[in-house]
C-alpha positions as CSV (number, residue, x, y, z in Angstrom):
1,X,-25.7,-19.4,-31.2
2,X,-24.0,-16.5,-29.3
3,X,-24.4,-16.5,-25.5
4,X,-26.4,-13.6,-25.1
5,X,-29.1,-15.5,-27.6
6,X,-29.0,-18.6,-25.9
7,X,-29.4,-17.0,-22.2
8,X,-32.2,-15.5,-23.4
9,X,-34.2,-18.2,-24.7
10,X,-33.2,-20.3,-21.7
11,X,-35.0,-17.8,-19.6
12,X,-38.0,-18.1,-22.3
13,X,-38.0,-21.9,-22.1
14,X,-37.9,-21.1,-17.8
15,X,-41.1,-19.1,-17.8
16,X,-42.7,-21.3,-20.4
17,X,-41.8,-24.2,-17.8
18,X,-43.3,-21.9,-14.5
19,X,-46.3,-21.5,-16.1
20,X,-46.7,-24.7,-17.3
21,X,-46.1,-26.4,-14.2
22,X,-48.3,-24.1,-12.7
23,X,-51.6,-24.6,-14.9
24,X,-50.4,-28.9,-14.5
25,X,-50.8,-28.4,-11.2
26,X,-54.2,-26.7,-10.8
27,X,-55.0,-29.6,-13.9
28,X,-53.9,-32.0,-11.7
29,X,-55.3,-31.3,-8.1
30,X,-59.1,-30.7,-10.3
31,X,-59.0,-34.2,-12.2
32,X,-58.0,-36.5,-8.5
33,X,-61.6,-34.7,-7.3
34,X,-60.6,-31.9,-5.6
35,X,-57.3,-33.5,-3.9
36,X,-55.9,-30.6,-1.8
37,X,-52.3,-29.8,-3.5
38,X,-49.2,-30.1,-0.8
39,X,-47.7,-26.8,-2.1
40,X,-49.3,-24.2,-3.5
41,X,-49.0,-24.0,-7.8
42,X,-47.0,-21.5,-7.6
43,X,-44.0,-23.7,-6.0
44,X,-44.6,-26.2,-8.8
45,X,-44.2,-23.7,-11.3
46,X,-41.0,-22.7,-9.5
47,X,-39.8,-26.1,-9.8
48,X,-40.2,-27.1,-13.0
49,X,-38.3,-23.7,-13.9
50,X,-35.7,-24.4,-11.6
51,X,-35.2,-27.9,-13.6
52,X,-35.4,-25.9,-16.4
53,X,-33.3,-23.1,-15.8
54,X,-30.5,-24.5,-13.6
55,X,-29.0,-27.5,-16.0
56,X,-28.5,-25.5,-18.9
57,X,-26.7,-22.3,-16.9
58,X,-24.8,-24.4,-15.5
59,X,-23.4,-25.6,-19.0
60,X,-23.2,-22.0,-20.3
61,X,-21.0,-21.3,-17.0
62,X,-18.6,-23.4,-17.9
63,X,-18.5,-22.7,-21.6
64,X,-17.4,-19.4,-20.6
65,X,-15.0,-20.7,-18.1
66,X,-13.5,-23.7,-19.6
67,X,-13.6,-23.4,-23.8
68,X,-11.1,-20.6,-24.2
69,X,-8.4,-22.7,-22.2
70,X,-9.3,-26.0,-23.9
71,X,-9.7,-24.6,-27.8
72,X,-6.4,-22.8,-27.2
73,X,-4.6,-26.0,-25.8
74,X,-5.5,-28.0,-29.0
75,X,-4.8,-25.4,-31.4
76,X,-1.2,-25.1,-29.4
77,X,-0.4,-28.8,-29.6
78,X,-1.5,-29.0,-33.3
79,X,0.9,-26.1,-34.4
80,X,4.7,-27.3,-35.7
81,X,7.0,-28.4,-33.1
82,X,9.3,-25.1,-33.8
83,X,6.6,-23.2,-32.1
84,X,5.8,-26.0,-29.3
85,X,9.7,-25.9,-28.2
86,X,9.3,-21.6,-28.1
87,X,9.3,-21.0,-23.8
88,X,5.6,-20.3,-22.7
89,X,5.2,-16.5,-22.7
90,X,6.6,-16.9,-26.1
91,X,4.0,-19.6,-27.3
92,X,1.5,-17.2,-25.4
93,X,2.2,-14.5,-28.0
94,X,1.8,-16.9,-30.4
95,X,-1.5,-17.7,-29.2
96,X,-2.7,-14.6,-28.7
97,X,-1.4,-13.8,-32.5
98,X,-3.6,-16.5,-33.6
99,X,-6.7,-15.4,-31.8
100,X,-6.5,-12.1,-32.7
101,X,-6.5,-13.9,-36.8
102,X,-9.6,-15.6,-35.8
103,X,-11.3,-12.9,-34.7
104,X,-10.9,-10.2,-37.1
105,X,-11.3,-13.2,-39.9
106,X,-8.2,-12.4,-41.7
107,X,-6.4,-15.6,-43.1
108,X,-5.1,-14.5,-46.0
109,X,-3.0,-11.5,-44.4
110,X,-1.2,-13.7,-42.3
111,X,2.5,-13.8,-42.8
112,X,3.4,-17.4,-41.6
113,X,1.0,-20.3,-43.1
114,X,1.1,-22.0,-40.0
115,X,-0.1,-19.2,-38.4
116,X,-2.6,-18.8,-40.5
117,X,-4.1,-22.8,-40.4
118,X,-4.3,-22.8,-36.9
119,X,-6.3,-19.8,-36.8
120,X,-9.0,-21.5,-39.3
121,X,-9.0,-24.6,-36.7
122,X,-8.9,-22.2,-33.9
123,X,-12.0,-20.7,-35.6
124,X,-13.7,-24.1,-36.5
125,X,-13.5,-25.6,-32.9
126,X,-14.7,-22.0,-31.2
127,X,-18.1,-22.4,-34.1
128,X,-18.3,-26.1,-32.8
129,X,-18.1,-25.4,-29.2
130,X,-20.8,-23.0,-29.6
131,X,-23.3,-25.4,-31.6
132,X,-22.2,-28.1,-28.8
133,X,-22.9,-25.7,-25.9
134,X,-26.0,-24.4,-28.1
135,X,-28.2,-28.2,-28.2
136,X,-26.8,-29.6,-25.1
137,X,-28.6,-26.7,-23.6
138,X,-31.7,-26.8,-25.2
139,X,-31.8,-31.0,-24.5
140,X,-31.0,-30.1,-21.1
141,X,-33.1,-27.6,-20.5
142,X,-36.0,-29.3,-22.1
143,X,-35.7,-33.2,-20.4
144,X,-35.2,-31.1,-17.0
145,X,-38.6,-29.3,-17.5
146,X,-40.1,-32.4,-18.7
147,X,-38.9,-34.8,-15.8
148,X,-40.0,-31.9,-13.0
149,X,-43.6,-31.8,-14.9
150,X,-44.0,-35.5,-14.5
151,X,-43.2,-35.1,-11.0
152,X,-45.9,-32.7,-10.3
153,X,-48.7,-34.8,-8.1
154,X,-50.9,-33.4,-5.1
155,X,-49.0,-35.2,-2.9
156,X,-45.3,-33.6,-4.1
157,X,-43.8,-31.4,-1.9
158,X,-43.2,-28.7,-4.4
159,X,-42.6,-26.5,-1.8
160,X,-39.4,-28.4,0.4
161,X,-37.7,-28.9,-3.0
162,X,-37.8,-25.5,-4.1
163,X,-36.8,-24.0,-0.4
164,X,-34.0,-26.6,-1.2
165,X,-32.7,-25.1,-4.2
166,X,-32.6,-21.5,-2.9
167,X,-31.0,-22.8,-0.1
168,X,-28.2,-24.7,-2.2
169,X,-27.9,-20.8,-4.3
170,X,-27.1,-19.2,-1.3
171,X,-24.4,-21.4,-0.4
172,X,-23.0,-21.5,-3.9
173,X,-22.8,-17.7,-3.7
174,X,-21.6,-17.2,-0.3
175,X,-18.9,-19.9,-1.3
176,X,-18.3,-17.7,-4.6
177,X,-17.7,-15.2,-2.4
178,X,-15.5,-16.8,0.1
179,X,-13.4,-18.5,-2.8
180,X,-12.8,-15.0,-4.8
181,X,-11.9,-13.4,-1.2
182,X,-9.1,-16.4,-0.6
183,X,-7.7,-16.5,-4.8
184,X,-6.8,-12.8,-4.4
185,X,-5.3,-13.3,-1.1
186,X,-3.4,-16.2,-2.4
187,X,-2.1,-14.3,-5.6
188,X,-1.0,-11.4,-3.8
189,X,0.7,-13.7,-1.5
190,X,2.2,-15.7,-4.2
191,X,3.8,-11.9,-6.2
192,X,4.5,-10.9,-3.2
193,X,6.6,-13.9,-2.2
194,X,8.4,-13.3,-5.7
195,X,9.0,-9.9,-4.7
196,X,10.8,-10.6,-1.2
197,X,13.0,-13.2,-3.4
198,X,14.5,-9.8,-4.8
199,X,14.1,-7.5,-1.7
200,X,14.8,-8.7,1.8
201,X,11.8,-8.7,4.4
202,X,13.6,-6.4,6.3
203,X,14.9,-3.5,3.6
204,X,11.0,-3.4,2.8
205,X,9.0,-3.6,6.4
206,X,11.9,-1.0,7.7
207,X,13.7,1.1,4.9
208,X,13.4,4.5,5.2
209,X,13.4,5.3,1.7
210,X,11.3,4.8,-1.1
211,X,12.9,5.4,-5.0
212,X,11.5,2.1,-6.7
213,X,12.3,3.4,-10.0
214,X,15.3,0.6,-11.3
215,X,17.4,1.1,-14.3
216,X,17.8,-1.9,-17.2
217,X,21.5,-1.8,-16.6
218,X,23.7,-2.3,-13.9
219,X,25.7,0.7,-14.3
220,X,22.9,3.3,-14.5
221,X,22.3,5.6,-11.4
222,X,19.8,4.0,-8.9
223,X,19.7,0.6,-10.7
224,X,19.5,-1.4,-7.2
225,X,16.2,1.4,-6.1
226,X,14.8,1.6,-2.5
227,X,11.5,0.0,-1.3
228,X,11.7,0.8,2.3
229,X,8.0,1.1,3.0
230,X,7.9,3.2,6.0
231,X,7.2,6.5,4.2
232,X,4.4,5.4,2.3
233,X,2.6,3.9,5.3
234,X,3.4,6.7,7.1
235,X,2.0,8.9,4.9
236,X,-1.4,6.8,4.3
237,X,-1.5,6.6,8.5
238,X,-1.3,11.1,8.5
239,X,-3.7,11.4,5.6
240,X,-6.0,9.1,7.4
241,X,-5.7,10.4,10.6
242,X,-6.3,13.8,10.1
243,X,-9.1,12.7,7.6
244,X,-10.7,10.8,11.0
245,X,-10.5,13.8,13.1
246,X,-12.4,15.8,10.9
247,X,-15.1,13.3,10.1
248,X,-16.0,11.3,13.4
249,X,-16.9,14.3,15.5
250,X,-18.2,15.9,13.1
251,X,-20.3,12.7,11.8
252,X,-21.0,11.7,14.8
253,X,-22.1,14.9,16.4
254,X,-24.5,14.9,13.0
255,X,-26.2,11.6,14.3
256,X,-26.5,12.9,17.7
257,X,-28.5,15.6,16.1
258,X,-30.7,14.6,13.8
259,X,-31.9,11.4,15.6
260,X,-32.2,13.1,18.9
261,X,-32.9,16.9,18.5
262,X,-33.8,17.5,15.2
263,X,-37.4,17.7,14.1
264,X,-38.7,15.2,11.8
265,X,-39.1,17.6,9.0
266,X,-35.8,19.0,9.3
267,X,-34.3,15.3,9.4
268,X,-36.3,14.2,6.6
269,X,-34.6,17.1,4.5
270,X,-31.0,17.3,6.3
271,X,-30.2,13.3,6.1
272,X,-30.7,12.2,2.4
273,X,-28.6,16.4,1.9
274,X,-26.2,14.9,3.5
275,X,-25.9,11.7,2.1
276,X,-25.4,13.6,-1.0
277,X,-21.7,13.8,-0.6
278,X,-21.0,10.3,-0.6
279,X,-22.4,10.1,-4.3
280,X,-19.7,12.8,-5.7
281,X,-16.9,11.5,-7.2
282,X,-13.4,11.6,-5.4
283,X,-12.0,13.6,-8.9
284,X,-14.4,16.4,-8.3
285,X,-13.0,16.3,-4.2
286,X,-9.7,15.9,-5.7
287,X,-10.0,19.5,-7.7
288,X,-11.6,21.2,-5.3
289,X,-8.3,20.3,-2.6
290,X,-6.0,20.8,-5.6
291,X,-7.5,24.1,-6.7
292,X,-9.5,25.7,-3.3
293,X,-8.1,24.1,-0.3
294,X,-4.5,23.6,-1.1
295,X,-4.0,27.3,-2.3
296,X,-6.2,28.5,1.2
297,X,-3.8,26.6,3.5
298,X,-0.7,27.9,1.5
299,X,-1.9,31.5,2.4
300,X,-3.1,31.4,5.7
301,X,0.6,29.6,6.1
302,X,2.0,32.2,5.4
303,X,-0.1,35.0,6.9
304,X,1.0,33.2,10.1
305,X,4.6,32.7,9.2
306,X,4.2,28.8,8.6
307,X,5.2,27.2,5.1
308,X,2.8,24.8,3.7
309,X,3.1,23.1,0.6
310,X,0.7,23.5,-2.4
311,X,0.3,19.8,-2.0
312,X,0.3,19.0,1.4
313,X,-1.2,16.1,3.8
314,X,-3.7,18.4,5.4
315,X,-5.7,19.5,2.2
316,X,-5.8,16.4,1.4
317,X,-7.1,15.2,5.0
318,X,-9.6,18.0,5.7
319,X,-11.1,17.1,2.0
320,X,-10.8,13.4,2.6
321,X,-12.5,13.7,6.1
322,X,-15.5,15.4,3.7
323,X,-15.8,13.3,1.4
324,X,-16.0,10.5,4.6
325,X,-18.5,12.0,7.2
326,X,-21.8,10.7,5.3
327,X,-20.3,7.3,6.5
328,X,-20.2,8.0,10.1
329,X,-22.8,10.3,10.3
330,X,-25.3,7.9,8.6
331,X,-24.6,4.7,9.9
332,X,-24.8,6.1,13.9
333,X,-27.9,7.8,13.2
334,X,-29.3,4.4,11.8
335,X,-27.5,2.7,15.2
336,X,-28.8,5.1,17.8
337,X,-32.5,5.0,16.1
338,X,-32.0,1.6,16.2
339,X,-31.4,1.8,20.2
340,X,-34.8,0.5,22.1
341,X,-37.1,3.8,23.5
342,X,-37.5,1.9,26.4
343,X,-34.1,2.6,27.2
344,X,-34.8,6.2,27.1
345,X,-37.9,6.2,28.7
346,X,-36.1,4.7,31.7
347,X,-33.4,6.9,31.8
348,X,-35.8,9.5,32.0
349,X,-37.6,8.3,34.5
350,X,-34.7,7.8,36.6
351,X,-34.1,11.9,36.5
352,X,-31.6,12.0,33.8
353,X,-31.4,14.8,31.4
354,X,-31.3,14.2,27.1
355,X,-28.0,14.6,27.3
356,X,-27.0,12.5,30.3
357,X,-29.2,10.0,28.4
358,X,-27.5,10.2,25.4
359,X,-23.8,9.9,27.5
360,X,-24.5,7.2,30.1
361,X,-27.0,4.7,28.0
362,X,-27.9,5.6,23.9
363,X,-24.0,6.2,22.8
364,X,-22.6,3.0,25.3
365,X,-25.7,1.2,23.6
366,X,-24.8,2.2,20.0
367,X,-21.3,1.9,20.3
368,X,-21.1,-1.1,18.4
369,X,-22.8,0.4,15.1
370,X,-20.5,3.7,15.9
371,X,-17.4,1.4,15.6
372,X,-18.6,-0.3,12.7
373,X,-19.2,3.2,10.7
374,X,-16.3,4.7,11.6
375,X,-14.3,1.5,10.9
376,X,-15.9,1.6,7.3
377,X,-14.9,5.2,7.0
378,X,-11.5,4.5,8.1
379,X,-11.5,1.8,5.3
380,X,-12.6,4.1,2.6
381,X,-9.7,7.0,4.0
382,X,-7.0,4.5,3.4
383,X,-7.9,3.2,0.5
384,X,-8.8,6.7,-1.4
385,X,-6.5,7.6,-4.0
386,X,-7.3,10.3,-6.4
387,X,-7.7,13.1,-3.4
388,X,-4.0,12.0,-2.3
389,X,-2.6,12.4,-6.1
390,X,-4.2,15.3,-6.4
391,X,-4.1,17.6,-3.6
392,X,-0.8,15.4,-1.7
393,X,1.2,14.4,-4.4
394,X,3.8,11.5,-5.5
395,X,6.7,12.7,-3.0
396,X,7.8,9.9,-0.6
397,X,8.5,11.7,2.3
398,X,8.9,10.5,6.0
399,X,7.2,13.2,8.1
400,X,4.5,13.8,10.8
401,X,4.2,17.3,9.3
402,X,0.9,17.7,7.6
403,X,2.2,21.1,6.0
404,X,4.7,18.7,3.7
405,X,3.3,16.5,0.5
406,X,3.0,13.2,1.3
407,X,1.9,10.0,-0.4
408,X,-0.1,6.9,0.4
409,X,0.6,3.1,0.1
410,X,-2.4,3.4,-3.0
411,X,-0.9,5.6,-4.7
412,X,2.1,4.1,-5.1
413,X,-0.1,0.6,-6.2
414,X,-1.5,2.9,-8.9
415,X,1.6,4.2,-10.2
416,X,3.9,0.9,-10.4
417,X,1.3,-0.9,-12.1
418,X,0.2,1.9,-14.5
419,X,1.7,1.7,-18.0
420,X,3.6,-1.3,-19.8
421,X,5.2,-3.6,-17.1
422,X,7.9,-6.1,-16.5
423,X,6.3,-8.4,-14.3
424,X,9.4,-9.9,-13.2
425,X,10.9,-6.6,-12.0
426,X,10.9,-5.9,-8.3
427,X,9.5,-2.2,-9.3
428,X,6.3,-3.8,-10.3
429,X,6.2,-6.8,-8.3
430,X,6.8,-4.2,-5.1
431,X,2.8,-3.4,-5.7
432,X,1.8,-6.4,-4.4
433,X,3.9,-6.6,-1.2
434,X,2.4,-2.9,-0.6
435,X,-1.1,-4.9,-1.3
436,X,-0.4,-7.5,1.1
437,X,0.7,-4.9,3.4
438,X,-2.5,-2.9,3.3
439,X,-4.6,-6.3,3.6
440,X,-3.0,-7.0,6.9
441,X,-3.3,-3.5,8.1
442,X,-6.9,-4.0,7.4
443,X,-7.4,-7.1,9.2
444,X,-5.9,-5.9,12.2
445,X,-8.1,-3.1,12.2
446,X,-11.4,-5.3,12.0
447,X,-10.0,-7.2,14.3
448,X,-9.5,-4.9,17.1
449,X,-13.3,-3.2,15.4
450,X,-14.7,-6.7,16.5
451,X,-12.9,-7.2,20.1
452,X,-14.6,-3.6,20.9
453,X,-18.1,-4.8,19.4
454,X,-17.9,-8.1,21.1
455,X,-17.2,-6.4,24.7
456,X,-20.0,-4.1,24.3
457,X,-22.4,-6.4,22.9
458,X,-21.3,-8.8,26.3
459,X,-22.4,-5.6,28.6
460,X,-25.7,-4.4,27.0
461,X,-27.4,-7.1,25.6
């Protein structure tokens, strides 16, 4: 039975258990004379389709994890001992080869016999895995809603168990979470490791140049390349910046306004307007700095006697700083709302004016919230990428001029992993030490974010 099938008629057979456990339980509280039921019927129902349910996902979860990597190991070990003794990425081919047959069901076009028989027992474990994973299900799911029905007495606490088994989901999720977070930390880690094998620590944290294009032979012109990452993080901290500077004043200026002057009808309208430009996509901000602001900068450069580029940090900044203000501007107007009236009401009793108010106690109050939006902003300015290809282009260049083109430490992720790879080459292996990089410029970030939240919080609360 194919998976999609078989998750759906678990999910019948779970509401064919809730209900059933439900209507037991009303049979059950009516024939002991009225016994008052410990949990409401509802929670039995719950329970017998959590018994239901949970067994038999949890066998479809690891079908999907587990059967590829243990079909594919038997087929491998029952292929001849010429392709065993092949190195791994070679028998991986191989593997793949054999798949591919499999799946497109086409044994008699093979060239190589062997080939060709262990695609038919590929083919015939994959059909028995399915009927295995198929009526272990079903029994599963059906002995689990049996065993919670017989369970079901006035006296069960319907209720604790279920509260149990949401509470168990939200730790298996949260862990999820937590365990995805640390595996790509670790494989960056690990490429990147594999990387600094080839380039010292040092020619990469403080070169000055960045050409990571490497030739197949030693003889060729720039077959050694340059990975000095200054330039590229250089370039992401301009962009950034001058993307900042145009979207925290001007966001936060925005929350001042609509949470504090603006009339509820003109909030009501302004707000969700503005939260419009979070929702357009970074290629449409991409052509409008490539083909508006870039060509407007280049001629009021030149009006004034300055020369900027067509693709230059600051067209891509200003549109960057845009595209970012909903994400300031929305999360202190939430924060400041958020700040107690009483608060104001005491300032203004005191004698202060709106706007003293809004200095000396709602901003120091809301400063927490402020941080955390403009922290998120920053986020989203350093890790943008299709502005900075458009409207700042490729060009490596080690400058604190925002009339130049510039580049960004994404950019540069994007274009040494895009195409057909070597993954032992330090070209493409250099996009995860840029990862890595960018991970710890990110922590440090939230880390100082936090120290800043934490102080406040220890004054106002």
């Amino acid at each position: 039975m194919h998976a999609s099938t078989l998750l759906l008629l678990t999910a019948l057979l779970a509401v064919i258990a809730f209900f059933t456990g439900q209507r037991r339980s009303h049979v059950i509280a009516t024939r002991d004379g009225g016994q008052r039921l410990h949990s409401l019927p509802i929670y039995h129902g719950y329970y017998a389709a959590a018994w239901c349910a949970i067994p038999a996902l949890l066998v479809i979860a690891l079908y999907f994890v587990g059967h590829h990597a243990v079909i594919s190991s038997m087929v491998s070990s029952a292929l001849p001992q010429s392709y065993q003794d092949l190195p791994e990425d070679e028998l991986g081919l191989i593997m793949g080869e054999v798949v591919n047959i499999s799946r497109i069901k086409a044994f008699g076009d093979a060239a190589d016999p062997a080939l060709r028989e262990a695609a038919e027992h590929y083919s015939a474990l994959v059909a028995a895995a399915r009927q295995i994973t198929t009526w272990l299900c079903l029994a599963l799911a059906l002995v689990g809603a049996a065993l919670a029905l017989r369970r079901i007495s006035p006296r069960f606490r319907a209720r604790n168990r279920v509260e149990n088994i949401v509470r168990y989901l939200l730790i298996a999720s949260s862990s999820i979470a937590i365990l995805t977070t640390i595996g790509i930390f670790l494989s960056v880690i690990f490429e990147s490791l594999r990387f600094f094998d080839k380039v010292p620590v040092g020619d990469f944290l403080f070169g000055l140049q960045w050409s990571p294009q490497t030739a197949i032979r030693s003889d060729q012109v720039g077959s050694s390349g340059a990975f000095g990452a200054i330039p590229l993080f250089a370039g992401t901290m301009l962009i950034s910046s001058i993307a900042l500077i145009v979207a925290v004043p001007l966001g936060l200026m925005t929350a001042i306004y609509l949470s504090e002057y603006a009339r509820p009808r003109f909030r009501n309208f302004a707000k969700p307007a503005l939260e419009v430009l979070a929702g357009i996509p970074t290629v449409v901000y991409g052509f409008f700095a490539a083909l508006t602001v870039g060509p407007i900068l280049r001629d009021l450069g030149d009006r004034v006697g300055l020369s900027v580029a067509s693709e230059s940090a600051l067209g891509a900044g200003l549109v960057m700083g845009i595209m970012i203000i909903p994400f300031v501007s929305s999360l202190s107007d939430d924060v400041i709302n958020a700040v107690p009236q009483s608060m104001r009401d005491g300032s203004y009793g005191l004698g202060a004016t709106r706007s003293e108010t809004i200095k000396k106690v709602i901003l120091p109050a809301a400063l927490p919230g402020i941080v955390g939006g403009v922290l998120l902003a920053a986020s989203r300015a350093i890790g943008e990428t299709m502005i900075v290809v458009m409207a700042a282009g490729l060009a490596a260049n080690l400058t604190a001029n925002p009339f130049e083109a510039v580049t960004t430490v994404t950019v540069q992720i994007v274009t040494l992993l895009v195409g057909d790879q070597e993954f032992d080459s330090a070209k493409t292996l250099a996009a995860f030490a840029l990862g890595l990089m960018l991970f710890l410029v990110t922590l440090v970030l939230n880390v100082i974010a936090l120290s800043i939240v934490r102080r406040y919080r220890e004054e106002y609360e």
